[in-house]
N, C-alpha and C positions, 0 to 999 in steps of 0.2 A: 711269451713264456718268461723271458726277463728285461726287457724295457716296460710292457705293459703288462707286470705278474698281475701285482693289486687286480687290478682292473679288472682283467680274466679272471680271477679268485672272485671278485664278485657277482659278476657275470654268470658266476657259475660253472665254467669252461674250463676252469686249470688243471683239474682231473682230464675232460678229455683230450685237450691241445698235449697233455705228457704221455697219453696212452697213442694219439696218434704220430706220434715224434719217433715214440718207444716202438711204434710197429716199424716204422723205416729203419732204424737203428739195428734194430734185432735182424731184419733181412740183411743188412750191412754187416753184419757182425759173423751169421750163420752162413754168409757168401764166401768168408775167409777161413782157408784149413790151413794149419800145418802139418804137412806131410812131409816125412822126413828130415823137418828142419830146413823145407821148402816150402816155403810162401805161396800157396796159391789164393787167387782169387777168381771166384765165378762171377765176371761181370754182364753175362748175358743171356738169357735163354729165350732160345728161339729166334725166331729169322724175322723181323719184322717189317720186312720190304713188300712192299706192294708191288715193284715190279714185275711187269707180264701177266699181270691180272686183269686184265681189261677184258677178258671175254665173260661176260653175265653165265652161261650157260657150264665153263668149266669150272675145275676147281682150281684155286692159285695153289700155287705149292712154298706158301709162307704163311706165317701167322695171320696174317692181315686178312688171310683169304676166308678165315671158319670164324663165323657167325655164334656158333652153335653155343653153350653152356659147356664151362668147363668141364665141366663131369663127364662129356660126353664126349670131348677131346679126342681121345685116344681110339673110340670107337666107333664114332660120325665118319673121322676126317680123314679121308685116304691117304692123306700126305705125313698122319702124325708122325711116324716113323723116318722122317727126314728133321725133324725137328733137330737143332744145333745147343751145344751148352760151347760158350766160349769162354775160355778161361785166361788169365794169365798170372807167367810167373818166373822163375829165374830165369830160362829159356826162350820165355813168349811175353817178354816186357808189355807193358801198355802203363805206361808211366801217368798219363790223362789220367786214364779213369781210377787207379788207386788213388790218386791226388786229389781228386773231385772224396772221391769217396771219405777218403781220410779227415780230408775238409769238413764234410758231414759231422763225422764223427766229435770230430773237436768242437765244431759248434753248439752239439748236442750235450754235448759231456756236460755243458757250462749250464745246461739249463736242468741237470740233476745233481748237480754237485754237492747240493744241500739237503736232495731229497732221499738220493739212492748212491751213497759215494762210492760205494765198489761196482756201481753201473757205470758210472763215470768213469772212473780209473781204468773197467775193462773198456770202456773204447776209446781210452787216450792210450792202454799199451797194446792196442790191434795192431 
């Protein structure tokens, strides 16, 4: 999207290579609240360990375990109601995964900077 823009522009693809940039972004963006002038961020949902699923005939009680279509999530899977949202934030640090995340952010900014500059801007001041 910017060493080989041209390229992709002719290809045809630079439309969707910024829509598909822009769906990660936006999840990254809509992951982060201020509440109360507290920083949080939801960097995880759900439990994706396969751990102790090794029996075919049960169900795992993690994500890994249900097959099914999301839609039908909540109402397949016996376990849904263990599902996990992990957050962090002034209290529950996870310095990693802001930093990764942030990373994102900045990397992405540079590739709307021309097209959408108050996209940009909001996720260089996330």
């Amino acid at each position: 999207a910017i060493e080989f823009e041209e390229e992709t522009r002719r290809a045809g693809q630079l439309d969707e290579l910024r829509s598909a940039i822009r769906w990660g972004t936006d999840f990254i963006l809509q992951s982060s609240r201020h509440i109360h002038h507290r920083c949080t961020y939801y960097a995880q949902v759900g439990r994706g360990a396969a751990a102790d699923c090794e029996d075919e005939h049960s169900f795992c009680k993690y994500d890994h375990g249900y097959w099914g279509r999301p839609e039908d999530y909540y109402t397949d899977y016996p376990y849904a109601h263990e599902r996990r949202t992990y957050a962090i934030d002034q209290d529950k640090p996870g310095t990693e995964v802001w930093a990764q995340s942030a990373a994102a952010l900045a990397a992405a900014s540079r590739v709307f900077v021309r097209v959408d500059s108050a996209y940009a801007a909001r996720m260089l001041d996330t």
